[in-house]
VOKOLTI-277034 format. One record per residue (C-alpha): residue number from 1; y, x negated, z negated. Coordinates in steps of 0.05 Angstrom, whole numbers, plus 32768, in hexadecimal, padded with zeros to 4 digits. Layout:
REM residues N
+-----+------+------+------+
| num |    y |    x |    z |
+-----+------+------+------+
| NUM |    Y |    X |    Z |
...
+-----+------+------+------+
This chain:
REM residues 79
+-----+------+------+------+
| num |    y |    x |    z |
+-----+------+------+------+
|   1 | 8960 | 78F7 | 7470 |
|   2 | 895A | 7922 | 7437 |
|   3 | 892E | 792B | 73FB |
|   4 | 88FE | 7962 | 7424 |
|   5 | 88FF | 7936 | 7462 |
|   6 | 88E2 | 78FB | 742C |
|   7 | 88AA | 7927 | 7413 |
|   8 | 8892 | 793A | 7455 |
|   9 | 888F | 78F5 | 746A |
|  10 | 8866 | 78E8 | 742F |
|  11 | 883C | 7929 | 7437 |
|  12 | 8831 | 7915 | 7487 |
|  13 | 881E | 78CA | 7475 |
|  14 | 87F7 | 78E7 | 7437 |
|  15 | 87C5 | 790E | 7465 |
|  16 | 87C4 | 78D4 | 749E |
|  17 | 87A7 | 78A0 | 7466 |
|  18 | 877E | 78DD | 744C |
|  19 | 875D | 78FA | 7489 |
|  20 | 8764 | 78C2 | 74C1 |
|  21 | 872C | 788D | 74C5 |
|  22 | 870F | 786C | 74F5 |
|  23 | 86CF | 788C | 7521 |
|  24 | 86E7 | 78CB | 750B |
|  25 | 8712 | 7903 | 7542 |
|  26 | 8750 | 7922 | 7526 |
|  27 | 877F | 794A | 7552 |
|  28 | 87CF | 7948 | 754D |
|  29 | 87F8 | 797C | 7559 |
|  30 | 8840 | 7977 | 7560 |
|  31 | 886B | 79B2 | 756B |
|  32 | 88AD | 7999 | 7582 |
|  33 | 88F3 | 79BD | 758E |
|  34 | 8902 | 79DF | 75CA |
|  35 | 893C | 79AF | 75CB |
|  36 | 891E | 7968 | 75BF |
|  37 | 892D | 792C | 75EB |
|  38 | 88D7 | 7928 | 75FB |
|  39 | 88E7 | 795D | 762C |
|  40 | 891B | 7926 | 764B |
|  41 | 8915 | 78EE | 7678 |
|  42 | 8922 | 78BA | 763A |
|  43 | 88D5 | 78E6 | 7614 |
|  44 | 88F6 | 78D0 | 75DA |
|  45 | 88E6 | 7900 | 7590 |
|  46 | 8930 | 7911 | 7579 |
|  47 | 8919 | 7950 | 7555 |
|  48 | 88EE | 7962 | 7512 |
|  49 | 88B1 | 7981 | 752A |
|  50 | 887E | 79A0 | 750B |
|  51 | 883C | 7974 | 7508 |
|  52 | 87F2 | 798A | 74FF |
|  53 | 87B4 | 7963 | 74F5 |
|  54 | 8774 | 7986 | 7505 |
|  55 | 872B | 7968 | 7506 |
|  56 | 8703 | 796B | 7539 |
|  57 | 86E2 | 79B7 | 7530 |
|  58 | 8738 | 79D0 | 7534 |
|  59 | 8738 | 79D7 | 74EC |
|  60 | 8776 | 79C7 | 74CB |
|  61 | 8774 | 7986 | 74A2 |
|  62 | 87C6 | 7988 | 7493 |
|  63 | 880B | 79AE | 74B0 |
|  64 | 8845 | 798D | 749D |
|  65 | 8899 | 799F | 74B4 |
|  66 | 88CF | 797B | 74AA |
|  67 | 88B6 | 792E | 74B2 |
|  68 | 88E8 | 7917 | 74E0 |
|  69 | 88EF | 78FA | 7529 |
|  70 | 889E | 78F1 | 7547 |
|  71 | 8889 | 78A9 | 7559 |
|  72 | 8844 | 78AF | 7576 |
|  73 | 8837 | 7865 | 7565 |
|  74 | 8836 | 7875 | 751A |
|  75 | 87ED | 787B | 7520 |
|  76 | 87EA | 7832 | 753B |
|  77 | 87F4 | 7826 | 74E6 |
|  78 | 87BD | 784F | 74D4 |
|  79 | 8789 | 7833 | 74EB |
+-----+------+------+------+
């Protein structure tokens, strides 16, 4: 993965450890590609979607592209 790829990753994990905590409602968003393999029998991530965390009013806590492949057990860490 490249450099960009690296700093979203650290931008997306940045605003996990900043904004999720426990008794609190977030909201993820993730905007994949038309041509991702969750649309597949397999509902596997193969594409770079854009994520979004919101609170719980909708507002817009952090947007973040380029992070890579989507694994929703990542928030299994966060907690």
């Amino acid at each position: 993965m490249s450099n960009s790829n690296r700093s979203a990753r650290r931008a997306w994990a940045s605003a996990i450890k900043r904004h999720v905590t426990r008794g609190k409602v977030f909201h993820v968003e993730i905007h994949h590609d038309d041509h991702c393999g969750i649309y597949t029998a397999a509902r596997l991530c193969n594409c770079d979607p854009d994520r979004v965390l919101k609170d719980d009013n909708g507002r817009t806590l952090a947007a973040v592209t380029g992070a890579g492949f989507y694994d929703p057990l990542e928030f299994v860490e966060a907690m």
